[in-house]
N, CA, C and O atoms as a GROMACS GRO file, in nm:
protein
  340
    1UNK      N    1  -2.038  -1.211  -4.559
    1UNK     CA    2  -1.992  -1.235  -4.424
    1UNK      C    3  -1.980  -1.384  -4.400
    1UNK      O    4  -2.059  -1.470  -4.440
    2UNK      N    5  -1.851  -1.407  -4.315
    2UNK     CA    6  -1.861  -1.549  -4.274
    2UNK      C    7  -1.925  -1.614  -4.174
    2UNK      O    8  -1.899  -1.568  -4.062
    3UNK      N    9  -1.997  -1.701  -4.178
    3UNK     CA   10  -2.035  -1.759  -4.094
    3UNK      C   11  -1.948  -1.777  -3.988
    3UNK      O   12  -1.829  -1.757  -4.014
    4UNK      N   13  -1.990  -1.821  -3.834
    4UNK     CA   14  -1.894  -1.825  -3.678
    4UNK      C   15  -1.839  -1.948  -3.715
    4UNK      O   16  -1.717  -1.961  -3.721
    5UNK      N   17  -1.945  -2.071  -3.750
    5UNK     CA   18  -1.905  -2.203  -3.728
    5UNK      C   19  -1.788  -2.241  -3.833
    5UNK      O   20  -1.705  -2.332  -3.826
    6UNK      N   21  -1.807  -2.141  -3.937
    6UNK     CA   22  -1.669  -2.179  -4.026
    6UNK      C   23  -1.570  -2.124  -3.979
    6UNK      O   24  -1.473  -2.197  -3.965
    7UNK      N   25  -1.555  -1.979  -3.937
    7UNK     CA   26  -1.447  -1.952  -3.877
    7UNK      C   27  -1.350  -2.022  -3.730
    7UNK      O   28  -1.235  -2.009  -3.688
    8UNK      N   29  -1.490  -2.110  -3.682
    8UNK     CA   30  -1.412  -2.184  -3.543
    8UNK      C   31  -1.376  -2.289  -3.628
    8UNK      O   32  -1.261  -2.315  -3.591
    9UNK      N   33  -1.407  -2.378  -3.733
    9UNK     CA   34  -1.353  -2.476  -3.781
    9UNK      C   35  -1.228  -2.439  -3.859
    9UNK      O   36  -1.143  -2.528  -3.868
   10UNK      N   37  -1.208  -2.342  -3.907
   10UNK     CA   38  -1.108  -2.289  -4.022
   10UNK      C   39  -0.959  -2.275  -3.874
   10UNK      O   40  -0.847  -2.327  -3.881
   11UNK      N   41  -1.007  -2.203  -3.775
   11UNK     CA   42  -0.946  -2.188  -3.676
   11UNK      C   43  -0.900  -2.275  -3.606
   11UNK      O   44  -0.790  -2.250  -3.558
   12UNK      N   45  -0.952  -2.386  -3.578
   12UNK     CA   46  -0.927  -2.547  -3.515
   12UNK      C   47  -0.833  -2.579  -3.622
   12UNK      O   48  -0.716  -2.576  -3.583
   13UNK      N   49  -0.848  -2.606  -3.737
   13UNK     CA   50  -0.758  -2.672  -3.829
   13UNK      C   51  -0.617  -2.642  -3.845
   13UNK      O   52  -0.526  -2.726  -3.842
   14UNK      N   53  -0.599  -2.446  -3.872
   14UNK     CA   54  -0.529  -2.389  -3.902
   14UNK      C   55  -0.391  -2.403  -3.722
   14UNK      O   56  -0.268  -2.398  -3.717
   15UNK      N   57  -0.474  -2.416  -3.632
   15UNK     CA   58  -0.429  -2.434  -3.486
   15UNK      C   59  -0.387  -2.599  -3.477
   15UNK      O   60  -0.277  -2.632  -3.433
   16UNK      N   61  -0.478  -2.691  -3.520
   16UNK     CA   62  -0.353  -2.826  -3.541
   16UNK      C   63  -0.249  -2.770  -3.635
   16UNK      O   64  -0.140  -2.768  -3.578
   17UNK      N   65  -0.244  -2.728  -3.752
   17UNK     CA   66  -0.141  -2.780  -3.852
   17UNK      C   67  -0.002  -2.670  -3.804
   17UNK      O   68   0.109  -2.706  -3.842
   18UNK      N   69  -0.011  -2.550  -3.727
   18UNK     CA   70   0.119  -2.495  -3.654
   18UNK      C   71   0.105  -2.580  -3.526
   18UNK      O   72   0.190  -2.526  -3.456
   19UNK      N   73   0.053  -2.676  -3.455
   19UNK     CA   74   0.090  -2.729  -3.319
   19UNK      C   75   0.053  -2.631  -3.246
   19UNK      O   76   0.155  -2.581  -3.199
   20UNK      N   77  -0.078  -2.555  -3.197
   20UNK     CA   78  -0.124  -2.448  -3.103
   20UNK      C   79  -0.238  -2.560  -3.036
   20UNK      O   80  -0.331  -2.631  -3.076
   21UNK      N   81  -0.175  -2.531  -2.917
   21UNK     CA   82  -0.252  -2.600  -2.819
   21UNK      C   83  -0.316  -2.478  -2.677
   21UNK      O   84  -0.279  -2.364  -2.648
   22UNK      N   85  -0.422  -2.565  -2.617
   22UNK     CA   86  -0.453  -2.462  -2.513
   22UNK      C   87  -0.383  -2.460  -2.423
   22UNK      O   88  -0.326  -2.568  -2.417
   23UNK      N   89  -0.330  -2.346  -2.282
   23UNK     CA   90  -0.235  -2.442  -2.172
   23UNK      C   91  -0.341  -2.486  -2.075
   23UNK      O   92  -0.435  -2.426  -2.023
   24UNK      N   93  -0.294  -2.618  -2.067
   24UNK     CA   94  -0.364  -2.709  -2.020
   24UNK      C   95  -0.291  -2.745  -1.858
   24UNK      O   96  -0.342  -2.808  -1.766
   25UNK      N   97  -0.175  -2.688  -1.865
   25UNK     CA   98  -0.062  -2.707  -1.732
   25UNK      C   99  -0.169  -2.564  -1.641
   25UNK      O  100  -0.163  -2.538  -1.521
   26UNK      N  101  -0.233  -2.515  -1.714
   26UNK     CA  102  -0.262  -2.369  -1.602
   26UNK      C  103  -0.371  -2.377  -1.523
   26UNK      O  104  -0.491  -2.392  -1.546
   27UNK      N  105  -0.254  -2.352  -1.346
   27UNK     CA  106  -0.369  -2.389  -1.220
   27UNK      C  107  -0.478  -2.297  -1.208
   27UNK      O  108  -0.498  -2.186  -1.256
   28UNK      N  109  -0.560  -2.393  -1.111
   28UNK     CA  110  -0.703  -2.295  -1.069
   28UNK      C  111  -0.679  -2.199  -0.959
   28UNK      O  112  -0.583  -2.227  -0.886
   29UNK      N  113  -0.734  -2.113  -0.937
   29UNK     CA  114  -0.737  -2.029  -0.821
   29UNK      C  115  -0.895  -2.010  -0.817
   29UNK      O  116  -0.979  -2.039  -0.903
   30UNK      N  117  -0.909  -1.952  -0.690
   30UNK     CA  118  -1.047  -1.897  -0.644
   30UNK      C  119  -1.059  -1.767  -0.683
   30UNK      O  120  -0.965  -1.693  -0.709
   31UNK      N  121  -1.190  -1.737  -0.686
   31UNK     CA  122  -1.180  -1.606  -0.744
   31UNK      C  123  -1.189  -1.503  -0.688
   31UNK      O  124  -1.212  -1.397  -0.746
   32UNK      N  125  -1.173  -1.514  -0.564
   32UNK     CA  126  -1.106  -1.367  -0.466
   32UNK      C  127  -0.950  -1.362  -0.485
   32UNK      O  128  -0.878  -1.284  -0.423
   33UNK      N  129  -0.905  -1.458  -0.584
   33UNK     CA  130  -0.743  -1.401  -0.562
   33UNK      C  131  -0.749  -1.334  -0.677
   33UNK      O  132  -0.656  -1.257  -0.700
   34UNK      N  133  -0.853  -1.345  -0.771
   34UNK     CA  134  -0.810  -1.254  -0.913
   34UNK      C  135  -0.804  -1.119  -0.884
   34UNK      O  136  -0.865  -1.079  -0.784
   35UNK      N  137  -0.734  -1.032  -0.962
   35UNK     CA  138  -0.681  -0.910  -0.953
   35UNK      C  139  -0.785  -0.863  -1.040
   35UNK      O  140  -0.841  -0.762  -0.998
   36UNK      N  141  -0.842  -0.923  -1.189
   36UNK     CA  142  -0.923  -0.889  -1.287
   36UNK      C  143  -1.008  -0.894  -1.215
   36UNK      O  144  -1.058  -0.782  -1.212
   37UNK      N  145  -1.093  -1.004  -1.108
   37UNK     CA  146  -1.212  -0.989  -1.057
   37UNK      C  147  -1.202  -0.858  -0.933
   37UNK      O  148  -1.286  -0.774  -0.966
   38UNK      N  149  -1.161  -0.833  -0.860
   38UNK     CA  150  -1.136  -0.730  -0.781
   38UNK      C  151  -1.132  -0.593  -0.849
   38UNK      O  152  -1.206  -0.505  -0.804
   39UNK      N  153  -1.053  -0.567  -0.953
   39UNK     CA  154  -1.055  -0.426  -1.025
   39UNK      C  155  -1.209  -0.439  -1.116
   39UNK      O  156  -1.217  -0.333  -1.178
   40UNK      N  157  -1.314  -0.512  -1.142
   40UNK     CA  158  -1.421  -0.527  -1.189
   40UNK      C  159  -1.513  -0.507  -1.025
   40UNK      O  160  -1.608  -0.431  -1.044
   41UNK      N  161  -1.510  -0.531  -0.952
   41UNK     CA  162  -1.582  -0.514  -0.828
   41UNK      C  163  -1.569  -0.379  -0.762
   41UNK      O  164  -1.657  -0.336  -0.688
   42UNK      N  165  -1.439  -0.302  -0.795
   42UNK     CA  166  -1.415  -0.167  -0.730
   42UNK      C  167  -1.493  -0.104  -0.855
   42UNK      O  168  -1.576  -0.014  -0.842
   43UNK      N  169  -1.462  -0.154  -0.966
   43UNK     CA  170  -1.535  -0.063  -1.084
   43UNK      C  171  -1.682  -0.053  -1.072
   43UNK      O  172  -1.730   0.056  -1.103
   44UNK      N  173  -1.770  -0.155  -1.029
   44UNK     CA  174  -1.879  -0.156  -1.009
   44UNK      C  175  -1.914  -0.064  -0.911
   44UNK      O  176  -1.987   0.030  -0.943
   45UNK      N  177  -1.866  -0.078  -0.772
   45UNK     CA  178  -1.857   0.014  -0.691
   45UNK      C  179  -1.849   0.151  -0.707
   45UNK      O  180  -1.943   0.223  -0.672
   46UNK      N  181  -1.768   0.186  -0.747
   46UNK     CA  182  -1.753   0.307  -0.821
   46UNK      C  183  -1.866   0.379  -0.876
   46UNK      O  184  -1.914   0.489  -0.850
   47UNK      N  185  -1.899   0.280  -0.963
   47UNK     CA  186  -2.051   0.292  -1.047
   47UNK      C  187  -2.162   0.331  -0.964
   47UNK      O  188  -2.237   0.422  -0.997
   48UNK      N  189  -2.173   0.281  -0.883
   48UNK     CA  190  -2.341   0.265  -0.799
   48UNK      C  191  -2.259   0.421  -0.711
   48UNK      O  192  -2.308   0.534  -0.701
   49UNK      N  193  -2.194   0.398  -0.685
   49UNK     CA  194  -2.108   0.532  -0.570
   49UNK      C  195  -2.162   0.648  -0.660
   49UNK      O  196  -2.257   0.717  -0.623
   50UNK      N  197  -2.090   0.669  -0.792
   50UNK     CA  198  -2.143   0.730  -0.880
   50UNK      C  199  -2.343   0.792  -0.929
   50UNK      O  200  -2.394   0.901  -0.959
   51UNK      N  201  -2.375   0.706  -0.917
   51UNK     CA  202  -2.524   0.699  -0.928
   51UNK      C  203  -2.603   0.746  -0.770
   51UNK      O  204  -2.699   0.821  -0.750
   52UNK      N  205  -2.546   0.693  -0.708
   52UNK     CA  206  -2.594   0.764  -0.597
   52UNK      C  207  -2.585   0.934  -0.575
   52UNK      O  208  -2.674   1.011  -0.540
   53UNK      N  209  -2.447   0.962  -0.609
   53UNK     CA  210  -2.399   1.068  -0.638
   53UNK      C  211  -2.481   1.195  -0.715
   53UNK      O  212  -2.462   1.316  -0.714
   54UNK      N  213  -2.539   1.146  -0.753
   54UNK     CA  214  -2.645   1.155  -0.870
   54UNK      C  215  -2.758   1.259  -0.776
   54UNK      O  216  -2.792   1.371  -0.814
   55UNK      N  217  -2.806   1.194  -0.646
   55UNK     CA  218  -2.946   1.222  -0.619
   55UNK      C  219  -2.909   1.244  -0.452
   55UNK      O  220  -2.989   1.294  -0.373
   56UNK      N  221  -2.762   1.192  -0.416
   56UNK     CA  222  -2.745   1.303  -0.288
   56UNK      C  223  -2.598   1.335  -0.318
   56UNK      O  224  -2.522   1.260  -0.378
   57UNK      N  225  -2.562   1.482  -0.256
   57UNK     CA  226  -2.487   1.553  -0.309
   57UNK      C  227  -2.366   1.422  -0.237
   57UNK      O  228  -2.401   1.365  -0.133
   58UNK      N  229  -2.223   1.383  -0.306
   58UNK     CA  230  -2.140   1.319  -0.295
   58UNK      C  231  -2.015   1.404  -0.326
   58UNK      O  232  -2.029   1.496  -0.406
   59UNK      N  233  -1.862   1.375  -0.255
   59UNK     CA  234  -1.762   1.418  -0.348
   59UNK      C  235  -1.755   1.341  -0.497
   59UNK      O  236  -1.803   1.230  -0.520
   60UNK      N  237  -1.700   1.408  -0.571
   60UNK     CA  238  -1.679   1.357  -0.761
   60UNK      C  239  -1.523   1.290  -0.712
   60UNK      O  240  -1.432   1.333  -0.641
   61UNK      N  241  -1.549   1.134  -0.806
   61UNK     CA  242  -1.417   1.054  -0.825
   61UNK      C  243  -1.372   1.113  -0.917
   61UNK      O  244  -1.435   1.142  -1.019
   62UNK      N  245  -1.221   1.148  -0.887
   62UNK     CA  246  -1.139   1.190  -1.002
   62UNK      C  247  -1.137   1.095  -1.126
   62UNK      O  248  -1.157   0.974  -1.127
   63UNK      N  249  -1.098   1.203  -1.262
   63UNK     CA  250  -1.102   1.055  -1.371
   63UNK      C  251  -1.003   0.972  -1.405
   63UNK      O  252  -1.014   0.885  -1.491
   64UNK      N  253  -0.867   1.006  -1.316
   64UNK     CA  254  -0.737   0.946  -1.298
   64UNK      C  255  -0.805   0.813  -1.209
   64UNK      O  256  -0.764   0.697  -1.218
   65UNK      N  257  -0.855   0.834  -1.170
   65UNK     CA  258  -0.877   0.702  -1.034
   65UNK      C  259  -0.944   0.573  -1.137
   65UNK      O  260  -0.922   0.453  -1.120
   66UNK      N  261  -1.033   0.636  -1.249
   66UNK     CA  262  -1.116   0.569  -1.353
   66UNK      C  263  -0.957   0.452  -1.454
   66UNK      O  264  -0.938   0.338  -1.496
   67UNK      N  265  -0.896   0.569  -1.444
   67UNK     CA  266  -0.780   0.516  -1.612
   67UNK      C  267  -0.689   0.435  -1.517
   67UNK      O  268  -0.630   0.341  -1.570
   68UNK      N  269  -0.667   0.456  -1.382
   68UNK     CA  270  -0.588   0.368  -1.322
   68UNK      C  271  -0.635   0.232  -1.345
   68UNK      O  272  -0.568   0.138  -1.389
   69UNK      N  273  -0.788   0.231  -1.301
   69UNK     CA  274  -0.859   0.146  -1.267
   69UNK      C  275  -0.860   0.057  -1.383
   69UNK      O  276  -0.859  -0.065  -1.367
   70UNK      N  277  -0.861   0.109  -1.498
   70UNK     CA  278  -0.882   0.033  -1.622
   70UNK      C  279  -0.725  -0.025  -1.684
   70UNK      O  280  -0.712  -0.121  -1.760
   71UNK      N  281  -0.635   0.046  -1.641
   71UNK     CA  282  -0.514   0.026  -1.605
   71UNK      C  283  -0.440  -0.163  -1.568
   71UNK      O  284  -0.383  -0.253  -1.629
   72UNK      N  285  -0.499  -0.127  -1.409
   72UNK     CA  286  -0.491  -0.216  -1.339
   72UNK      C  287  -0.563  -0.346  -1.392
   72UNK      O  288  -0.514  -0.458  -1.378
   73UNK      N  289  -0.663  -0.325  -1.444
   73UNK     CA  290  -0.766  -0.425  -1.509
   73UNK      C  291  -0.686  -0.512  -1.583
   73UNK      O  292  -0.662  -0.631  -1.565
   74UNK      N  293  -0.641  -0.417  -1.686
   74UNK     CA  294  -0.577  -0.469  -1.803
   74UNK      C  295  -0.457  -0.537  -1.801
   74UNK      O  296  -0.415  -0.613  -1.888
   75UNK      N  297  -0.381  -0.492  -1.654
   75UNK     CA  298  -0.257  -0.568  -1.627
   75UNK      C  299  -0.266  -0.685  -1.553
   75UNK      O  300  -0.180  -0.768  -1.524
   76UNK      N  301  -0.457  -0.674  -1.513
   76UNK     CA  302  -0.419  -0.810  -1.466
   76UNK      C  303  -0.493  -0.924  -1.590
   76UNK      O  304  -0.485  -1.045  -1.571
   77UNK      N  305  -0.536  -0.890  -1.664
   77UNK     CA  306  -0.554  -0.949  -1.759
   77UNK      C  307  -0.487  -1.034  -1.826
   77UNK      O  308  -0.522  -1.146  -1.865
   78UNK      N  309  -0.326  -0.944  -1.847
   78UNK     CA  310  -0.242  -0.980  -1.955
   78UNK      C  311  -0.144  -1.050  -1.821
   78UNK      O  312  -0.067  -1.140  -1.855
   79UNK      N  313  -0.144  -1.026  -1.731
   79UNK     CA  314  -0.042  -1.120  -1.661
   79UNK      C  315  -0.090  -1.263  -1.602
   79UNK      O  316  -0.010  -1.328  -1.535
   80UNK      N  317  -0.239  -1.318  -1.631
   80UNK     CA  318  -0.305  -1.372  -1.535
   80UNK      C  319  -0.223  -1.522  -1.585
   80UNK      O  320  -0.213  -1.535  -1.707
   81UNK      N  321  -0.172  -1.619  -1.511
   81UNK     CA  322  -0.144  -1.708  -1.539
   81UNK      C  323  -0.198  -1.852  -1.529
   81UNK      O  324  -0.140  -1.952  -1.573
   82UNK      N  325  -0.366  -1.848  -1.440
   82UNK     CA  326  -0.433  -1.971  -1.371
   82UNK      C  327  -0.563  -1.923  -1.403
   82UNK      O  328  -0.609  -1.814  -1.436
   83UNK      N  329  -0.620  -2.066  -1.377
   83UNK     CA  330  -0.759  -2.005  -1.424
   83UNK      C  331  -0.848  -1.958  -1.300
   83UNK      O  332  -0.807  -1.968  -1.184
   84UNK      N  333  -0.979  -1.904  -1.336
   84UNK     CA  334  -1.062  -1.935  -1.184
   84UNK      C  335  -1.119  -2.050  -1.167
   84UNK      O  336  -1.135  -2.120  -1.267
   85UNK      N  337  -1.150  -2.082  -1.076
   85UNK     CA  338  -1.226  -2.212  -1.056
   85UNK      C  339  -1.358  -2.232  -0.988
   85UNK      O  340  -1.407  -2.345  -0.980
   0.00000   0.00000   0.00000
């Protein structure tokens, strides 16, 4: 097995010699505008909603509401263009 520290150095090197840089142009936002942080906060929610559920009788979240959720996550993942700050 390889060691981490060789693989981040093998990785640094291999990232100068094609010209891969980080984007460094990408703005901050707060982190109530993230979409990733919000679909992680309903998920949590969910969770404890869930657990409660548990020990007084509750309606059951459908598991469509779950795959949306992870859904949504993931799209905001791959679209996010700024960082948080």
């Amino acid at each position: 097995m390889i060691p981490d520290f060789l693989l981040k150095i093998v990785g640094r090197r291999i990232g100068d010699k094609i010209k891969l840089q980080e984007n460094s142009t990408m703005e901050n936002k707060k982190w109530f505008q993230s979409k990733t942080v919000w679909t992680a906060v309903v998920g949590g929610l969910l969770s404890i909603y869930t657990a409660i559920g548990t020990i007084h009788p509750l309606p059951v979240i459908p598991e469509w509401i779950y795959t949306l959720l992870g859904a949504i996550g993931l799209y905001g993942l791959r679209t996010a263009d700024s960082k948080i700050s």
